[in-house]
Residue, then its C-alpha position, 0 to 999 in steps of 0.5 A: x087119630x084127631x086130639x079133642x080141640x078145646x072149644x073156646x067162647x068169646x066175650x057175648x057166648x060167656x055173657x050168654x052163658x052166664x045168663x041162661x045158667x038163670x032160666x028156671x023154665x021154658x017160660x023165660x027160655x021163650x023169652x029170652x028166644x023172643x028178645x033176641x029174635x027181635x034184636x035181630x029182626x031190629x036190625x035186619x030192619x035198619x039195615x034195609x031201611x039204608x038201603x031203601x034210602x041208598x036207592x040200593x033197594x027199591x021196590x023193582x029190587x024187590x019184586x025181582x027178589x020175590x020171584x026168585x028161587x032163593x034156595x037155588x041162588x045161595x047154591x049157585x053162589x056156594x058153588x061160585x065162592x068154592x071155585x073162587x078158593 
C-alpha cells in the first residue's frame, strides 16, 4: 500500500495561497486570473522579442511554425525525450 506523501509548497504556492485566501468572489478570482495571465503573456512577449533581435526567430521561422501540426510535434518530441531516458 502507498502512505499519503505530504504535499509541500514553495515560497510563490504559500504567497499565492495566502492571497487568494482573500477573494471574496468570482469577480476578484477573475482578476486576479486576468493579472497573471497577463504576467505570463508579458513575458512570453520578452522572450521572443530576444529572440527576434538574436536572429533565432524570424518571419521564415515563423511561417514554417504556423504550418506545422504542433500537437504532432510535441508527440514526437515526448516520444524522442522517453527513448533518450
Amino acid at each position: 500500500m502507498n502512505a499519503v506523501q505530504p504535499t509541500v509548497f514553495n515560497e510563490a504556492q504559500l504567497y499565492l495561497l495566502g492571497v487568494f485566501s482573500h477573494i471574496k468572489n468570482e469577480d476578484e478570482l477573475n482578476d486576479i486570473k486576468d493579472l497573471i495571465s497577463d504576467y505570463y503573456a508579458k513575458r512570453l512577449d520578452r522572450h521572443l522579442e530576444k529572440l527576434w533581435d538574436e536572429g533565432i526567430l524570424n518571419q521564415k521561422k515563423l511561417d514554417e511554425i504556423n504550418e506545422m501540426d504542433l500537437h504532432q510535434w510535441l508527440r514526437e518530441e515526448k516520444a524522442k525525450e522517453q527513448k533518450a531516458l
